[in-house]
Biopython code that builds the backbone (N, CA, C, O; Angstrom):
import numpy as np
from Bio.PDB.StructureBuilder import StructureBuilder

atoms = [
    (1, "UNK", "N", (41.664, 28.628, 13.545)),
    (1, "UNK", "CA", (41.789, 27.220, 13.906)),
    (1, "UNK", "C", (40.791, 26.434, 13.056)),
    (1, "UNK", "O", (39.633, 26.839, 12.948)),
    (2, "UNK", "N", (41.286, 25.121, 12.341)),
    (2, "UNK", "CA", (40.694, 24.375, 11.642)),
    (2, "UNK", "C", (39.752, 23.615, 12.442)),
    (2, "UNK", "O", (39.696, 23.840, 13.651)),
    (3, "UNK", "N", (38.701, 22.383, 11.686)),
    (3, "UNK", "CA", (37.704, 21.734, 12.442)),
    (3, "UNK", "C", (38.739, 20.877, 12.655)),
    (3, "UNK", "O", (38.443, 20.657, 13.830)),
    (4, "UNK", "N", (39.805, 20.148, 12.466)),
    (4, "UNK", "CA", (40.545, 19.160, 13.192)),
    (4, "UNK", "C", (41.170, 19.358, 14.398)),
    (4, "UNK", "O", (41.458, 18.485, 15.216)),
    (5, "UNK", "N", (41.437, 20.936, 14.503)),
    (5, "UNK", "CA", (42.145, 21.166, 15.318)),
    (5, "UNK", "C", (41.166, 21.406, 16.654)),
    (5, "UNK", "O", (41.402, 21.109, 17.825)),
    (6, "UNK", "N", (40.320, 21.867, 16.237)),
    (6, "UNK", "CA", (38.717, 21.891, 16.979)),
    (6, "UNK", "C", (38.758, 21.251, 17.946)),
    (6, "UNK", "O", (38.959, 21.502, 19.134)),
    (7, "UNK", "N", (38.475, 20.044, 17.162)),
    (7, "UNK", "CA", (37.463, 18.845, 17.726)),
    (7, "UNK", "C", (38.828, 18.294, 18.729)),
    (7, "UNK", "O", (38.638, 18.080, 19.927)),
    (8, "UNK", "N", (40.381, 18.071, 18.011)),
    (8, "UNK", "CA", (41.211, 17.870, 19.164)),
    (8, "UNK", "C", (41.137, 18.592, 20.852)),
    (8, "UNK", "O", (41.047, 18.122, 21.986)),
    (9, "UNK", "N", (41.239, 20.077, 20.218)),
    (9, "UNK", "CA", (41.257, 20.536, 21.755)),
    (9, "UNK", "C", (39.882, 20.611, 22.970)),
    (9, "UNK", "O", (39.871, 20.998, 24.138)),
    (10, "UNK", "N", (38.599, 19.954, 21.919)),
    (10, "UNK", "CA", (37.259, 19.383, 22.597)),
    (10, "UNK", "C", (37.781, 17.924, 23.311)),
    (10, "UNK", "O", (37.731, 17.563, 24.487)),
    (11, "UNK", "N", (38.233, 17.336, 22.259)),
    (11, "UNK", "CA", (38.436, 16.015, 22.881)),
    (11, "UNK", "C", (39.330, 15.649, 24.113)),
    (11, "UNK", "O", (38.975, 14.835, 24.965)),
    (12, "UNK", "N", (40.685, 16.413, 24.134)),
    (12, "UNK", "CA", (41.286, 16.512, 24.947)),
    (12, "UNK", "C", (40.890, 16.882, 26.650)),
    (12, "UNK", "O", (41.531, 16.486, 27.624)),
    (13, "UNK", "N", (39.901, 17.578, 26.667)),
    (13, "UNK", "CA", (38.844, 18.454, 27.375)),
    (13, "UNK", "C", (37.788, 17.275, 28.019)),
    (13, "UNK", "O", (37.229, 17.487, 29.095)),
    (14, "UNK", "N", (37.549, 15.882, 27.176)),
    (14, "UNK", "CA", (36.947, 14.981, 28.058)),
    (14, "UNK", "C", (37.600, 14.133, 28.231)),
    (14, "UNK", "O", (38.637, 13.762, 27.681)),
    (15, "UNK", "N", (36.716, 13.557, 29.453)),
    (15, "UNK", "CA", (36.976, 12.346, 30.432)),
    (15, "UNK", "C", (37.498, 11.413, 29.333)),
    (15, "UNK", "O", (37.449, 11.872, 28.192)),
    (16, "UNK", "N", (37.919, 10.355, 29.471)),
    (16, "UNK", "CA", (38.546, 8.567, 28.979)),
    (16, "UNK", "C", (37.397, 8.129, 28.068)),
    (16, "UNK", "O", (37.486, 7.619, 26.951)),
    (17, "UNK", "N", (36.355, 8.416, 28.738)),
    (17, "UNK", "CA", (35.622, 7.410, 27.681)),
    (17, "UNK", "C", (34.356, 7.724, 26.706)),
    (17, "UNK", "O", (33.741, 7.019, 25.906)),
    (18, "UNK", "N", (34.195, 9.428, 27.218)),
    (18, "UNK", "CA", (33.836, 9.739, 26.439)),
    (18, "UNK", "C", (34.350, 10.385, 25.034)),
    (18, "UNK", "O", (33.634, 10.629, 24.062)),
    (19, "UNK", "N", (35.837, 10.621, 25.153)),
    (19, "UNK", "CA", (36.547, 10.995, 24.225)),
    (19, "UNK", "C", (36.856, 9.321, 23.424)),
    (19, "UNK", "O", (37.394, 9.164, 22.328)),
    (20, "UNK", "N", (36.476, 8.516, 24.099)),
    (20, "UNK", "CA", (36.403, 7.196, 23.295)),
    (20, "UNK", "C", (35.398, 6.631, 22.465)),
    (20, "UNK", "O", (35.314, 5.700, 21.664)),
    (21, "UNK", "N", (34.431, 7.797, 23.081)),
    (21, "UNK", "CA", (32.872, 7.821, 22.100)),
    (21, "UNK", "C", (33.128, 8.515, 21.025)),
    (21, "UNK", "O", (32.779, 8.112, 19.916)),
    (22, "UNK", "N", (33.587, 9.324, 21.156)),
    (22, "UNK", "CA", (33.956, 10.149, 20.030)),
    (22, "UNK", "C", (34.888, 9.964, 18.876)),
    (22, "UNK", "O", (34.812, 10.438, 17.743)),
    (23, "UNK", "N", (35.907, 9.063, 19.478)),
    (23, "UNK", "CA", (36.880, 8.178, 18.516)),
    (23, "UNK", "C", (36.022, 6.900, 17.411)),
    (23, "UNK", "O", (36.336, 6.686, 16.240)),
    (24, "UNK", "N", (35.044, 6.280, 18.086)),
    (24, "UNK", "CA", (34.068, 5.175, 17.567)),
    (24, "UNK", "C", (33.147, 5.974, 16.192)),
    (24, "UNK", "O", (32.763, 5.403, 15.171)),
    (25, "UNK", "N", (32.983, 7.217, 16.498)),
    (25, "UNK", "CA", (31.869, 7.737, 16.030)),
    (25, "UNK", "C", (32.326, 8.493, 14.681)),
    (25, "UNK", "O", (31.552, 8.652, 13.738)),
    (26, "UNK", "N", (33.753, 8.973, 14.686)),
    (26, "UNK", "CA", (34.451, 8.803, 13.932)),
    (26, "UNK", "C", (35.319, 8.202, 12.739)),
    (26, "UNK", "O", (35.782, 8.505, 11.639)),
    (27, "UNK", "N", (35.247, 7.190, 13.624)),
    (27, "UNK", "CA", (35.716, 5.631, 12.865)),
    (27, "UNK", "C", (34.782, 5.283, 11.878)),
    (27, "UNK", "O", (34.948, 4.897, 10.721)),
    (28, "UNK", "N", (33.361, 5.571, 12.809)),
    (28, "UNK", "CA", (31.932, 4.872, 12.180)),
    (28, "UNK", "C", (32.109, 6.183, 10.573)),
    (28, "UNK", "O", (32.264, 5.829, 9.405)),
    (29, "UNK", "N", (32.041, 7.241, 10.944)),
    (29, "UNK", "CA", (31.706, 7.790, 9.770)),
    (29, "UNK", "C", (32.820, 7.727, 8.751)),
    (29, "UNK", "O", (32.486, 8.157, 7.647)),
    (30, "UNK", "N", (34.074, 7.291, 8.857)),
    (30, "UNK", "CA", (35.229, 7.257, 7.813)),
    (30, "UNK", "C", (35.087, 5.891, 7.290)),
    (30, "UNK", "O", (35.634, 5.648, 6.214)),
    (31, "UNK", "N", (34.045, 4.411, 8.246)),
    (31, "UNK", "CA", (34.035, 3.112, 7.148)),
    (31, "UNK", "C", (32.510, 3.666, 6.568)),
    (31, "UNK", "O", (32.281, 3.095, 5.502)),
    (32, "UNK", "N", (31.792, 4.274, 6.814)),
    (32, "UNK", "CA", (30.380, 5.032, 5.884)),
    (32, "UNK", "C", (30.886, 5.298, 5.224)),
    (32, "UNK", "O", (30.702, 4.523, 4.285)),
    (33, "UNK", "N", (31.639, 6.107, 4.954)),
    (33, "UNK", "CA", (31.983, 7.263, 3.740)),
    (33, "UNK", "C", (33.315, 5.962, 2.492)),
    (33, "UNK", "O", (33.123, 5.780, 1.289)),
    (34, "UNK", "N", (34.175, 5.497, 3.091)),
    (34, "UNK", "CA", (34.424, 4.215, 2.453)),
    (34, "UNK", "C", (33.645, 3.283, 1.654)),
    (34, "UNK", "O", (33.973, 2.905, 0.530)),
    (35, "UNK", "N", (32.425, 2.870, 2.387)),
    (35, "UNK", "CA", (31.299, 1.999, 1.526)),
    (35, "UNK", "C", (31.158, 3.162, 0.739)),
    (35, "UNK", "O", (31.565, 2.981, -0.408)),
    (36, "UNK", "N", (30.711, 4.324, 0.968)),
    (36, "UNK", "CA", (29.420, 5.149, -0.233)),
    (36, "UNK", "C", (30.724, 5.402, -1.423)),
    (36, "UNK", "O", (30.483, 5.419, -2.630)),
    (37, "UNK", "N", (31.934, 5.566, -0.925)),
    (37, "UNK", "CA", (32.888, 5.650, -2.009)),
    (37, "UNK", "C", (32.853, 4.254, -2.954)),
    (37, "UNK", "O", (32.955, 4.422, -4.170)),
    (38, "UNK", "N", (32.750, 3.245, -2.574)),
    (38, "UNK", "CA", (33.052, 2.217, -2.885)),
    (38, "UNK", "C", (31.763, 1.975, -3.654)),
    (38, "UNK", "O", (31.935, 1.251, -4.634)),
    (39, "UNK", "N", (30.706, 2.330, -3.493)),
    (39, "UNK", "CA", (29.023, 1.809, -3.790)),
    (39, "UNK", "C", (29.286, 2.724, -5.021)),
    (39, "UNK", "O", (29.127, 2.161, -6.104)),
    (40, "UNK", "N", (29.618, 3.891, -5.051)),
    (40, "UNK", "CA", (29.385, 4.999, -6.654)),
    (40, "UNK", "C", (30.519, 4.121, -7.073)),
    (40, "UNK", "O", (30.147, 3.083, -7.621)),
    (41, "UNK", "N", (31.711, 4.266, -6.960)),
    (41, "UNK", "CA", (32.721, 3.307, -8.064)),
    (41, "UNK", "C", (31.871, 2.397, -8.659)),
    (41, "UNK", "O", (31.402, 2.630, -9.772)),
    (42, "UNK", "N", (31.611, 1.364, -8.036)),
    (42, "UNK", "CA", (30.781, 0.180, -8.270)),
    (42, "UNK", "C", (29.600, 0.621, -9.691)),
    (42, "UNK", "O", (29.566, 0.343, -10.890)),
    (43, "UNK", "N", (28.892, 1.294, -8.917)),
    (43, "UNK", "CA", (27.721, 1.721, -10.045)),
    (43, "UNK", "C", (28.198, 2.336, -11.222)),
    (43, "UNK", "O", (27.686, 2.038, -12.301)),
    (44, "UNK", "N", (29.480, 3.484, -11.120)),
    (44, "UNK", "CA", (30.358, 3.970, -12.383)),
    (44, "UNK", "C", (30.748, 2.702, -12.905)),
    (44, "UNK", "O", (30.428, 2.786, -14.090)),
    (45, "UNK", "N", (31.115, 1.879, -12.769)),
    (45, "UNK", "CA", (32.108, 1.198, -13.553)),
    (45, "UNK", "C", (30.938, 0.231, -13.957)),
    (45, "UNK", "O", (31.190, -0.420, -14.970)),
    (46, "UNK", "N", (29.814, 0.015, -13.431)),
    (46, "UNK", "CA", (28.729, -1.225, -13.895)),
    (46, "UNK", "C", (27.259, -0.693, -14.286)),
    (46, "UNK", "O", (26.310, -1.407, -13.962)),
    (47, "UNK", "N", (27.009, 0.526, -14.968)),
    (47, "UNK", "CA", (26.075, 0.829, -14.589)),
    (47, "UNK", "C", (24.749, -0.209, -14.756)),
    (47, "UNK", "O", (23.644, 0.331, -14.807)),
    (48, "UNK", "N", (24.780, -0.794, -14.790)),
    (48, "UNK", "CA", (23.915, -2.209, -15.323)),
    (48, "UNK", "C", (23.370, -2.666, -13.847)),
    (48, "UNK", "O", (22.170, -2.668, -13.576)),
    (49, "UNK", "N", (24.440, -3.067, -12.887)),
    (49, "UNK", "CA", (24.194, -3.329, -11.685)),
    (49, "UNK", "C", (23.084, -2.038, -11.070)),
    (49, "UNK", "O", (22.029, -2.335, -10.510)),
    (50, "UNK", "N", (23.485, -0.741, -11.262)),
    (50, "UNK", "CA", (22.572, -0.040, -10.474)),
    (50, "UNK", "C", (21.098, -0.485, -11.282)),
    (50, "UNK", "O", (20.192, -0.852, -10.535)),
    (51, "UNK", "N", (20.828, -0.469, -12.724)),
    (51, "UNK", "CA", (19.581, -0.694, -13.018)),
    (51, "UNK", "C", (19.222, -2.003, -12.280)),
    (51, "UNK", "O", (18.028, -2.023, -11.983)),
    (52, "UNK", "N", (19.734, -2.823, -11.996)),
    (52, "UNK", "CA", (19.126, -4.035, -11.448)),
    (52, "UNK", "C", (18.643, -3.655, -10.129)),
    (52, "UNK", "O", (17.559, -4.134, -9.796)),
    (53, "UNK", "N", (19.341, -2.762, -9.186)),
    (53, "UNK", "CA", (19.373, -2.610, -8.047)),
    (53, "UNK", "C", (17.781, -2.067, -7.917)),
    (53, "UNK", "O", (16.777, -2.529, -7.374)),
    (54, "UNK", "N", (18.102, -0.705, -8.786)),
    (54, "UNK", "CA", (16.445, -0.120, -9.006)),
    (54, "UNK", "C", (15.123, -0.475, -9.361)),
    (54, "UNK", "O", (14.101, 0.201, -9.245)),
    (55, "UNK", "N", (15.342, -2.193, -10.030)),
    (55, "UNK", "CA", (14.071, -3.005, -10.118)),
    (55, "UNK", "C", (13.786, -3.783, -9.134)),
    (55, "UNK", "O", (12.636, -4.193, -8.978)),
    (56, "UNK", "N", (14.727, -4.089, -8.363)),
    (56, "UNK", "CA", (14.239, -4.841, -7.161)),
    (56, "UNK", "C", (13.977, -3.972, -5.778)),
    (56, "UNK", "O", (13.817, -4.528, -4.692)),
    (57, "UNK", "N", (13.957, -2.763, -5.929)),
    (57, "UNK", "CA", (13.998, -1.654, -4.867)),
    (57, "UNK", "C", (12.558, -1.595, -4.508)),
    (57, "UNK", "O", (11.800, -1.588, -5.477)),
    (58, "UNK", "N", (11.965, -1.546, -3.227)),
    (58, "UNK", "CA", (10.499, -1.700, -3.129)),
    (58, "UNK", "C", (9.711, -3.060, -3.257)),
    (58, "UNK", "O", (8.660, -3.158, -2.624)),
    (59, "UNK", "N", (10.112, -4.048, -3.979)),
    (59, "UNK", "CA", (9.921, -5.339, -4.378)),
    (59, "UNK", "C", (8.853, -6.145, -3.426)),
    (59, "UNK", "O", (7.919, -6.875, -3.756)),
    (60, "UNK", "N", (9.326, -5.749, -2.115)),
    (60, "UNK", "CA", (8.730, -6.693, -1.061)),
    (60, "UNK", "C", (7.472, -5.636, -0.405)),
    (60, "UNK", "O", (6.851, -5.920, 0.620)),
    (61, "UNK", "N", (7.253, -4.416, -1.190)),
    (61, "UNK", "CA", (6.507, -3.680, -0.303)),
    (61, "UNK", "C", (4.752, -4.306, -0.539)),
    (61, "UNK", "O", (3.933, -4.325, 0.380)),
    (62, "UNK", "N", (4.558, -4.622, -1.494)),
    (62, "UNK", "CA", (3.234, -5.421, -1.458)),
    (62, "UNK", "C", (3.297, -6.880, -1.442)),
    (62, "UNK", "O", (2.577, -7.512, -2.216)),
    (63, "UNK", "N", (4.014, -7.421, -0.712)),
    (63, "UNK", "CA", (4.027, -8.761, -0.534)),
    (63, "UNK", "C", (3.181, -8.813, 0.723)),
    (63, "UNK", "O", (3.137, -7.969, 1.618)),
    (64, "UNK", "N", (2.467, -10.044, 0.623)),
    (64, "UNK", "CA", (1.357, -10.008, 1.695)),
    (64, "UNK", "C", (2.368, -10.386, 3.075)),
    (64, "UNK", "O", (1.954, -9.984, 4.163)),
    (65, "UNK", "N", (3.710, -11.167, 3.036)),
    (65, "UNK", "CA", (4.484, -11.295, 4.397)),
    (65, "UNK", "C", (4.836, -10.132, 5.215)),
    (65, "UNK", "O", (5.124, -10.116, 6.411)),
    (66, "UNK", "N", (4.766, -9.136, 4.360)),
    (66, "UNK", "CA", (5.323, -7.559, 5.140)),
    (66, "UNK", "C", (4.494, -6.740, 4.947)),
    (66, "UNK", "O", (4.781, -5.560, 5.149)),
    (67, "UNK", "N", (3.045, -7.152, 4.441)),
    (67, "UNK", "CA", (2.150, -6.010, 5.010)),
    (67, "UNK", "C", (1.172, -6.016, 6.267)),
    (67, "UNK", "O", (-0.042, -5.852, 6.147)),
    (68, "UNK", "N", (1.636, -6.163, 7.142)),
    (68, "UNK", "CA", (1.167, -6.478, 8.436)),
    (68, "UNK", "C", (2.510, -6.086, 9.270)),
    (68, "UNK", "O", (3.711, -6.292, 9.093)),
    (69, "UNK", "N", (1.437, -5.165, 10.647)),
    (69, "UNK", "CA", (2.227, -4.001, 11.433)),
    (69, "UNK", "C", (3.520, -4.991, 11.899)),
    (69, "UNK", "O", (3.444, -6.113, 12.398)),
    (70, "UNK", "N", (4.660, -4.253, 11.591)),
    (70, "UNK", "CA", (6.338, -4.617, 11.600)),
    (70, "UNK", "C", (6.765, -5.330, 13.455)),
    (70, "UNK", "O", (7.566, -6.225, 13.726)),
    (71, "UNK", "N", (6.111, -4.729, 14.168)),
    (71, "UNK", "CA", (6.367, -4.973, 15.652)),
    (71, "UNK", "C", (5.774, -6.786, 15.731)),
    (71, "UNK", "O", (6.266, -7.766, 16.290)),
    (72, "UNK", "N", (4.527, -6.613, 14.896)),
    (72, "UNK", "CA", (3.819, -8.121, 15.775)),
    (72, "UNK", "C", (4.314, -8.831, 14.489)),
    (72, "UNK", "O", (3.343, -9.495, 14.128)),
    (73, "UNK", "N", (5.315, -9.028, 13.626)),
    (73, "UNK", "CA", (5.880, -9.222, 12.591)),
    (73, "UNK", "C", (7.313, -10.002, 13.038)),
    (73, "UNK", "O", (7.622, -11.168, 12.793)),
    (74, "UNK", "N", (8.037, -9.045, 13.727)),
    (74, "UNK", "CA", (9.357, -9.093, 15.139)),
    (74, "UNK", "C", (8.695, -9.954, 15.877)),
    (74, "UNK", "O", (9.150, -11.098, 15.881)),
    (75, "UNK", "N", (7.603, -9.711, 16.605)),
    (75, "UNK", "CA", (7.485, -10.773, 17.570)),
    (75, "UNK", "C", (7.058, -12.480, 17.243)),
    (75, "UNK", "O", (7.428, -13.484, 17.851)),
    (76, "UNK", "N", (6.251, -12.370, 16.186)),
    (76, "UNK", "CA", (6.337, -13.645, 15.702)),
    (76, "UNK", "C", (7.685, -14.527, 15.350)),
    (76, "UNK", "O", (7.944, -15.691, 15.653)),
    (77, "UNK", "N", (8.365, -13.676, 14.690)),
    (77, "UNK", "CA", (9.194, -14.202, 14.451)),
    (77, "UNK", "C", (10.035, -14.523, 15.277)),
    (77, "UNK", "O", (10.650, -15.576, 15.107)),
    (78, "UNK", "N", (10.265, -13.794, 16.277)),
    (78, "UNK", "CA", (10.948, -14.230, 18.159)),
    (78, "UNK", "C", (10.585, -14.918, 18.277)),
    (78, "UNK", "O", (11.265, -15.818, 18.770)),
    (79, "UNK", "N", (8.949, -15.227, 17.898)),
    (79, "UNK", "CA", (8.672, -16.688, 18.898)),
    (79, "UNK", "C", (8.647, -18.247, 18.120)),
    (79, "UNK", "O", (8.228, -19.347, 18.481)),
    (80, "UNK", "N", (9.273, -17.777, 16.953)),
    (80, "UNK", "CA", (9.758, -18.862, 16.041)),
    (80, "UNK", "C", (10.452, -19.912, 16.982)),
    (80, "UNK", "O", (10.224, -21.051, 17.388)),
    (81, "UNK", "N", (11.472, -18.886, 17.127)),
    (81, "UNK", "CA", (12.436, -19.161, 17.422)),
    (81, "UNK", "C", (13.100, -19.587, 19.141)),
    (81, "UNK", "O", (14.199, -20.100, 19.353)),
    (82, "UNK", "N", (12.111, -19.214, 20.149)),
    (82, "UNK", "CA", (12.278, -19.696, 21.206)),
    (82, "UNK", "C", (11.952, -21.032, 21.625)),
    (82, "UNK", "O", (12.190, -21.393, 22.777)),
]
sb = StructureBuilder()
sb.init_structure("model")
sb.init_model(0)
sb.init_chain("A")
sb.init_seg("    ")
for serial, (resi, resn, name, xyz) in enumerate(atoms, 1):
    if name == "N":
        sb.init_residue(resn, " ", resi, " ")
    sb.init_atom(name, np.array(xyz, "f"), 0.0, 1.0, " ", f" {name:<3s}", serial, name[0])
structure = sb.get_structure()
């Protein structure tokens, strides 16, 4: 028995909604695997774009706005906004 056939006679085996978790989670990994297909095309056909990508990668890590702990960073910024 194959892994498709597997995971059917698992799924069949649960309740409504957790076999509906399992449908989502699925879904989720076939539009992942879509983008990462779509992201290498992209870079094959441009490789120019990936060098750009790779100079701005890290960019913001010594900027003085994001070096200060990420939580009280979130919360400021929550309280921008309330």
């Amino acid at each position: 028995m194959g892994t498709p056939e597997r995971i059917y006679e698992l799924v069949k085996a649960l309740p409504e909604n957790q076999a509906a978790e399992i449908l989502d989670f699925a879904e989720f990994l076939l539009h992942k695997a879509n983008l990462q297909a779509a992201q290498n095309t992209t870079l094959k056909e441009s490789p120019q774009a990936g060098r750009l990508l790779l100079d701005y990668a890290g960019i913001l890590k010594d900027s003085p706005n994001f070096n200060e702990d990420p939580v009280e960073l979130q919360r400021r910024m929550r309280d921008e906004w309330s």
